[in-house]
N, C-alpha and C positions, 0 to 999 in steps of 0.2 A: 653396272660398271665392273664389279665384281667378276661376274660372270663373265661377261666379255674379255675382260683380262685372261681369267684362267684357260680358257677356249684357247686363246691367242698360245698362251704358252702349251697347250697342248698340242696344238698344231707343230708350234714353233720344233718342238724335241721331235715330230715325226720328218721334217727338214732337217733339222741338226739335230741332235742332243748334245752336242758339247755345247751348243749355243744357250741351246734349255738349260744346260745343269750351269754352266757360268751365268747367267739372266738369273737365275735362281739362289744361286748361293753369293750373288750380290748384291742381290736385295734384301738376301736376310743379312748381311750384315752391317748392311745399313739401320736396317732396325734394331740389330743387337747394339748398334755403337748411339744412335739416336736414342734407345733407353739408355745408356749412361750419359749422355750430354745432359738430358732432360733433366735426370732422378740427380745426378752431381751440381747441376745450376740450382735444383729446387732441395740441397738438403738443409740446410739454415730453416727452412718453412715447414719439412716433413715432418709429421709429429711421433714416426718411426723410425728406424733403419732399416728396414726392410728392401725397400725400393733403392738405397744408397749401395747396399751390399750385393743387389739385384744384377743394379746398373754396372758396379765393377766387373761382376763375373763376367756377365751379355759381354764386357769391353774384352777382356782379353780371349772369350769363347768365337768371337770374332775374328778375332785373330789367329787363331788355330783356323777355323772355315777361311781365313781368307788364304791361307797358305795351303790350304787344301784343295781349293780351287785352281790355285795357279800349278800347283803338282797333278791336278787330275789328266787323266790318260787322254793326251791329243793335245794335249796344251804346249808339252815341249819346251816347258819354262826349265824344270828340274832334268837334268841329261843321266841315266841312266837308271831313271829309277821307272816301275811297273805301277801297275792295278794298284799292288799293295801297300805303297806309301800313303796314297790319299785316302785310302780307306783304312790306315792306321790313324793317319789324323781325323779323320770323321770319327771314328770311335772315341780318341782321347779329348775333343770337342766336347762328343753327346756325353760324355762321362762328367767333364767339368761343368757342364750345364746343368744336369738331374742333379748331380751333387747338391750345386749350389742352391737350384729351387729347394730342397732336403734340407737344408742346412737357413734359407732365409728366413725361416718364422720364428728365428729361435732370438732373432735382434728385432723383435717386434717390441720389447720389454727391457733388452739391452743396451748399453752404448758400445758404438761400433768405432775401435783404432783403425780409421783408415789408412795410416801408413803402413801398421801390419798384415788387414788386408790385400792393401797394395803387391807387399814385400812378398806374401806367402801367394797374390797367382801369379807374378813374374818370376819367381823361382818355378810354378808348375809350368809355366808355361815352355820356361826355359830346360827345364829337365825332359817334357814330352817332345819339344824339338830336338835335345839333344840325346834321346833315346832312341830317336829314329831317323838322324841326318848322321850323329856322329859316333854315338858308342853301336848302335844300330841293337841295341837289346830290349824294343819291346816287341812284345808277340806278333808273328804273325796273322793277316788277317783277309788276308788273299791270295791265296796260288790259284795262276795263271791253268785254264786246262779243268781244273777243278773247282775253282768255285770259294765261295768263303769257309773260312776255318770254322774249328770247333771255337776258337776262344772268341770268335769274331759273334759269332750265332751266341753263345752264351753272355756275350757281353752284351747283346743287344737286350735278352730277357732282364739279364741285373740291372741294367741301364730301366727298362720297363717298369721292373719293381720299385724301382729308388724312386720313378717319377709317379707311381703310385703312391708311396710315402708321401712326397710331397705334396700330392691331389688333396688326402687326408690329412696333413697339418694343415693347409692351407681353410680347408674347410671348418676343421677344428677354430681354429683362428679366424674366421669370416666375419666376426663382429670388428674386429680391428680397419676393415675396412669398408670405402662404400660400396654398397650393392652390386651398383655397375660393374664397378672393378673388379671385386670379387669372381663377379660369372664370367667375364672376358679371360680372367687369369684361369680358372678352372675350366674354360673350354679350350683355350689355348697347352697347356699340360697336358690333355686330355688325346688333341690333334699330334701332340709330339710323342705319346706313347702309341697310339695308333702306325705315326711314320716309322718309329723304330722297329715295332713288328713286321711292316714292311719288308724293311733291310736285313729278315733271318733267312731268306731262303732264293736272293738274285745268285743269278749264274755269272750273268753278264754286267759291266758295270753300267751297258747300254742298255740293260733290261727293261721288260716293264715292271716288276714290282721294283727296279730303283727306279724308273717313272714315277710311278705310284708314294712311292716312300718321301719323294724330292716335293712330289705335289701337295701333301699330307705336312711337309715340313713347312712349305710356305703357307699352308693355312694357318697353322701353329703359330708362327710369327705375324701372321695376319692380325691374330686377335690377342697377342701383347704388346702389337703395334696400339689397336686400341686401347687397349687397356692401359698404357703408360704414354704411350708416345700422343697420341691424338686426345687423351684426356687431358693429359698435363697442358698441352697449349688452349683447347675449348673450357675447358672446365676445371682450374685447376684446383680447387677447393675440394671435387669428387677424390683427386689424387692423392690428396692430402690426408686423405683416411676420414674413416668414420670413426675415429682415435679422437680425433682434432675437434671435432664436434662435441663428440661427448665431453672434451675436455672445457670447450668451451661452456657448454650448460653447465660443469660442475664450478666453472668461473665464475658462472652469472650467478648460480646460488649463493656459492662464499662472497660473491662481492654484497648479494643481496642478505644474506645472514650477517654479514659485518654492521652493514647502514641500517640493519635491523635489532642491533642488538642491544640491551637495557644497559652494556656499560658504554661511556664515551670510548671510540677510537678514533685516534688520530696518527698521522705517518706526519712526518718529514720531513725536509734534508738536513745534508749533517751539516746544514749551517744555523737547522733551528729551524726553519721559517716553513710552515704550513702547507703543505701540499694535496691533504684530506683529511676533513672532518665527517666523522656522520652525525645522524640525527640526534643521537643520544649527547653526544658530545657539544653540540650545538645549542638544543634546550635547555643543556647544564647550564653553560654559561649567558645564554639570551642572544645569541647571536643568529644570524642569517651568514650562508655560507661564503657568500661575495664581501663579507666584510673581514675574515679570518682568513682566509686562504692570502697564500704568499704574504703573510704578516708575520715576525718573529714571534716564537711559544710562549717567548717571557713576555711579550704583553700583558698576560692574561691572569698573572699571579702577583700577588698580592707584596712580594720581595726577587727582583730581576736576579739577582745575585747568587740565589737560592737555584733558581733554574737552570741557570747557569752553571751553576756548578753540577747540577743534575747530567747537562748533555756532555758537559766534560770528560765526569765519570762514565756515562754510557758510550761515550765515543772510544775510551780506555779500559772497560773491563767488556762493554758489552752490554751489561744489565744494570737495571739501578728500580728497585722497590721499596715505595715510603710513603709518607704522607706529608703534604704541601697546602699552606693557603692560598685559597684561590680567590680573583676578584670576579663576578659578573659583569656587563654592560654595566646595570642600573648601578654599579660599587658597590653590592653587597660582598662581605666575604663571607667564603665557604670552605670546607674544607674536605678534600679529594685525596681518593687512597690510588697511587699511581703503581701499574706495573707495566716496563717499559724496557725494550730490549731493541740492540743495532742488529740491521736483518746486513746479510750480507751476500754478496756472489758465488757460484760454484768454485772460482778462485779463492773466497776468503773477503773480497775487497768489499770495505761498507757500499753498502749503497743507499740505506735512509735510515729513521728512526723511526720504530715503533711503539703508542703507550696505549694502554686500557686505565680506563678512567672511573671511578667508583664515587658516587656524591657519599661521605658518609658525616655530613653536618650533624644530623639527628642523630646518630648514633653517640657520635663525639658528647655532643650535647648532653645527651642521656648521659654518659661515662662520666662526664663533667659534675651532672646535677646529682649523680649518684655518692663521688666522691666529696662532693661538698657538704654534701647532707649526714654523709661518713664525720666528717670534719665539725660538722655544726652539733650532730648530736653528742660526739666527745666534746667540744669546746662549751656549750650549755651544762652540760652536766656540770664540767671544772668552774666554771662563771658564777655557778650557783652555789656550787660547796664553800669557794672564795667568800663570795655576796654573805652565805650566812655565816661563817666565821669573821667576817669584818662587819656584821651589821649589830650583833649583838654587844660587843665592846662598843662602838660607835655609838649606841644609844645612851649606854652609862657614862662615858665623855660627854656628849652633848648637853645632858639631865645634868652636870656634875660643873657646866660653864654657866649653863642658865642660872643656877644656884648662888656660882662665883659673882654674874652681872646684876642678880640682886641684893646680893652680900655687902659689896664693896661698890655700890653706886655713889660714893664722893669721891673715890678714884679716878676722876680723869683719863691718864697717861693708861691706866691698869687698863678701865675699860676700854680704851680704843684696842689694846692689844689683846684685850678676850673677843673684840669685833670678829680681829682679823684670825683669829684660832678659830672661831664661832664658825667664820665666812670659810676658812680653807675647811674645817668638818662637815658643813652643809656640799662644797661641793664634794668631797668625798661620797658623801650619801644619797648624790646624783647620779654619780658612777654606779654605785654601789644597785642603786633602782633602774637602771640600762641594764646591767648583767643580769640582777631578777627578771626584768621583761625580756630581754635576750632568749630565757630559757622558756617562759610560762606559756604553755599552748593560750591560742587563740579563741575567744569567745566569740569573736564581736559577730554579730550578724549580717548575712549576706544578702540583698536585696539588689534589683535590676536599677540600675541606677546611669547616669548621661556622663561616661568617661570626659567630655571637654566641660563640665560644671566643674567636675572635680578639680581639674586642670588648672580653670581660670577665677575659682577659689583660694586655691593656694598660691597664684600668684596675687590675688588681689592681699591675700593675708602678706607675705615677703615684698608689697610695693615700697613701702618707705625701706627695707632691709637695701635690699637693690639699688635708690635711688642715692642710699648714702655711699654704697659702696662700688656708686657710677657704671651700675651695670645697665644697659637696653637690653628687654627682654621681649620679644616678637611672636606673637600665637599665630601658627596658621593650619588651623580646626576645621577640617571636612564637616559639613551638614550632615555627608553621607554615614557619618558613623552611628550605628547601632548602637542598642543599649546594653551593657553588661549585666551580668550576675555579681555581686562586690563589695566589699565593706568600705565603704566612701571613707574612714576615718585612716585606714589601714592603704588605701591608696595615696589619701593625701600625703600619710607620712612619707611613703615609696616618693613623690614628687619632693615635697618640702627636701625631701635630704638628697636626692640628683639637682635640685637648685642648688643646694649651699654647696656642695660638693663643686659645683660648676664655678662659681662664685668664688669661692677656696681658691681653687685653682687659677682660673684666671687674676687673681690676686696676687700670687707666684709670681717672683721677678723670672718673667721667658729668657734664659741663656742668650739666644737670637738677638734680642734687644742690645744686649752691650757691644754685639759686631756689626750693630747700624740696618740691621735687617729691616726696611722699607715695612713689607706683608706683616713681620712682627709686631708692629708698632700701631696695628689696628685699636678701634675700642673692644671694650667687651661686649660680646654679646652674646644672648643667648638665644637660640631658632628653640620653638617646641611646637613639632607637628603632630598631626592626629590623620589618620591614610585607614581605610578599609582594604586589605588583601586576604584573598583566599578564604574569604567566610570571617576571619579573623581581623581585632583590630590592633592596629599597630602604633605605637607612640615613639616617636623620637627627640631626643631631646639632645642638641647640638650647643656646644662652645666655642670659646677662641682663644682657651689657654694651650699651653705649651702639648697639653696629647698625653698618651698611656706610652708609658716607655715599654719597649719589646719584653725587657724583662719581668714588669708588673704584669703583663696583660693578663699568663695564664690565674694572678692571686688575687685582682681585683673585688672579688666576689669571695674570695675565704677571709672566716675569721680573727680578727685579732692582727690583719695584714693591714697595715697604714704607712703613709711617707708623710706625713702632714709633720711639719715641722714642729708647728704647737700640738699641746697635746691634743690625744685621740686613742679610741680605745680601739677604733680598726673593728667597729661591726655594725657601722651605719648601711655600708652597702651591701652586710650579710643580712641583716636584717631589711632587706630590701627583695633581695634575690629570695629569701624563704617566702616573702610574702606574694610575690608574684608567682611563684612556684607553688602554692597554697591555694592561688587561682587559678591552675591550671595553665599557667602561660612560662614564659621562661623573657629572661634578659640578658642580654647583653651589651659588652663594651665594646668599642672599637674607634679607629682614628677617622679622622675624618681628610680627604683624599687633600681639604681644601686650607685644612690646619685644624687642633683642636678635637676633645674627645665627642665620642655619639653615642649616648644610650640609648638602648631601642628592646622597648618592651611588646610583648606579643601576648593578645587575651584574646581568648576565645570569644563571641558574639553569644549574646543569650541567643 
């Protein structure tokens, strides 16, 4: 088809040649104005500017060839003017075109001002028309008789070299795009330095090597018609660069290194509500991704108000880096080290929110058990310097009453009130044998032993305790639990005092009660479960008093810290926490979602 074409037009110029050279230099600027239709509809998509900066020049280099046409000799559009006008314009044409090919590679990497663009080829355009229509000062480039100038012959060579330049950026540059494109664009550059060689040495404007030159020019166009024009509608993904590709695979890895990565991420919108989780982020909390996506962030934490305040401040400064409790599905809470920043548009304007998610529960824990242990080993030593500064008087007092109550046994009135002296020094000396035990390492021996005996020993021991003080207490004991390693007398303690504690508390007049609170006004009860997880067993042991206030929660476990109205020396549940920590396991407190405090102790499985 090709062929047959070009034949035709070769024919065609030996019947006419003004017919040839107009059929000619109107079809190429269809194809110069067809690549800026194409490459201007497709620049939103283009992953360069290349083809955008391409497209403008083609548009106005067009338009010099279309005025060159209508001024060529025999056309009798332009009145008074020769040879040398349109072959002024054909030069300042092929000028703006090598130029521009020269200069496209260079916004392969850049962004391109298209109104400047604009601005600086309608000034060219307009200054080489008005160099040669009205101030009439650009060079000559054809006398009539003679043949082409020197400047005409030399511009053709500069003209050659510059599109040489461009052959070799372009090449340089060949990864930027696809293949196809590539060779179309460098055979095409290639056909137009060839044409312009052509054009150093006609006589005539009817000549054959401008035959030749004319012919050479429409090949050239031929194969950036391919290359832009007939890609961009067949294939426009080829068009698009092999930019666009690469860019893509390096998408698909970030997106896959994100959904791959050991801390939780999550995006956004700036209303809060979930638009991506990946998998780290998901296992954190137990979730499946259909049940988090499009659900507000602060579901998901342990205090709404906190989070809240989080996207606040990150909606307002940008950033926000800290650490927050977090709840699971199952309500366990944990606690997550967040860093989390508003991503925003090339304008500035938000567009979502982004957080990296860190589980550092264990850690926390550790820093916890490390500081309490800080705490325990100062508070034991002072418990015990106490104990024996007030044990050794206490003994010569009590020696000193027993004496009195054998002394004066017909005193009546006396002795009820050495009873009550007797009774307030003995419990003194109970005190006094809790802060020596507080401090005195542990003996007792460790043997593998059935964690739900222990259990339901100590409650069988606290059943009349419980039934006087209306408490329902409820076991519900896995079969599946393994046997520990463990001092049965030193665990029962650890239970006997998470009862009385329980007990204690739900004995507390609940606040709630006096404003008619319905849920408040339950009985007591106590849940004490027994669960195998993770190799490890797990005990919980749940109430229905009034809960751990926010501000006790972090001192629950240090010593000497008590709210107990009556007295209390505040180290029943340090001496709780050593002991479980002594087994290798750890505890803690927490509310429970339903009302009422949860302790939940964690031991290692023999």
């Amino acid at each position: 088809m090709v062929l047959v074409l070009f034949s035709a037009l070769v024919f065609c110029s030996r019947y006419n040649f003004l017919l040839f050279h107009t059929f000619i230099e109107l079809l190429s600027i269809t194809v110069a104005w067809s690549i800026f239709v194409v490459s201007w509809n497709s620049r939103q998509f283009l992953a360069n500017n290349y083809l955008i900066f391409l497209g403008i020049s083609y548009l106005f280099a067009g338009v010099l060839d279309l005025v060159h046409t209508m001024g060529y000799m025999g056309m009798n559009i332009f009145q008074g003017y020769k040879a040398n006008m349109p072959t002024q314009l054909w030069v300042a044409a092929r000028y703006m075109e090598s130029i521009s090919l020269l200069i496209a590679p260079v916004f392969l990497r850049r962004n391109l001002k298209i109104d400047l663009i604009f601005l600086a080829y309608t000034l060219a355009t307009v200054l080489v028309l008005g160099s040669i229509f009205y101030w009439n000062v650009f060079p000559a480039c054809f006398v009539d008789g003679e043949g082409l100038t020197a400047f005409k012959i030399g511009s053709e060579y500069i003209i050659s070299m510059i599109l040489l330049g461009a052959l070799a950026l372009l090449f340089k540059n060949r990864r930027e795009f696809d293949q196809r494109v590539f060779q179309l664009l460098a055979v095409s550059i290639s056909f137009t330095i060839t044409s312009e060689l052509f054009f150093t040495f006609y006589i005539h404007v009817y000549g054959l090597s401008n035959l030749a030159g004319h012919c050479f020019k429409i090949i050239s166009f031929y194969f950036i018609y391919k290359a832009i024009v007939e890609t961009g509608l067949k294939s426009p993904h080829s068009l698009l660069s092999k930019n666009l590709e690469e860019k893509s695979q390096n998408l698909a890895i970030r997106e896959k290194a994100i959904e791959s990565s050991l801390s939780g991420i999550a995006i956004t919108d700036l209303s809060g509500n979930l638009v991506y989780a990946n998998s780290s982020f998901l296992n954190m909390w137990g979730y499946a991704d259909h049940e988090v996506l499009e659900k507000p962030i602060s579901n998901f934490w342990m205090t709404k108000k906190y989070i809240e305040a989080v996207i606040e401040t990150l909606l307002e400064k940008g950033v926000w880096v800290g650490e927050l409790a977090a709840r699971r599905k199952n309500r366990d809470r944990f606690y997550v080290e967040i860093v989390s920043n508003l991503v925003k548009d090339d304008k500035g304007d938000p567009l979502c929110m982004v957080g990296a998610f860190k589980d550092v529960t264990k850690e926390k824990m550790l820093q916890k058990q490390l500081t309490r242990s800080d705490r325990l080993v100062a508070s034991g030593k002072l418990a015990a310097s106490i104990a024996h500064e007030i044990n050794s008087p206490l003994q010569g007092i009590t020696a000193l009453i027993n004496t009195m109550e054998r002394t004066l046994k017909g005193d009546e009135n006396l002795s009820d009130d050495l009873q009550l002296l007797k009774g307030g020094f003995e419990r003194i000396r109970d005190i006094v044998k809790k802060l020596l035990d507080f401090n005195r390492p542990d003996t007792d021996l460790k043997i593998p032993l059935e964690i739900n005996r222990v259990i339901e020993d100590t409650v069988s021991l606290l059943k009349s305790h419980l039934t006087k003080e209306n408490v329902c207490i409820t076991l519900k004991l896995s079969p599946a639990v393994p046997d520990i390693t463990a001092s049965f007398q030193q665990l029962g303690q650890v239970f006997l005092n998470l009862i009385n504690n329980a007990v204690e508390a739900m004995a507390t007049e609940d606040p709630r009660r006096r404003k008619g609170d319905i849920q408040a006004s339950r009985s007591r009860d106590i849940l004490i479960e027994s669960a195998v997880k993770d190799n490890d067993v797990v005990i919980k042991i749940h109430d229905t008093g009034p809960g751990i206030k926010v501000e006790d929660a972090e001192h629950v476990f240090d010593p000497f810290y008590s709210r107990k109205k009556k007295m209390g020396l505040g180290i029943g549940l340090s001496i709780c926490h050593e002991i479980i920590e002594d087994h290798q396991g750890f505890i803690t407190a927490d509310n429970s979602p339903e009302g009422g405090a949860v302790f939940t102790i964690r031991l290692p499985a023999t």
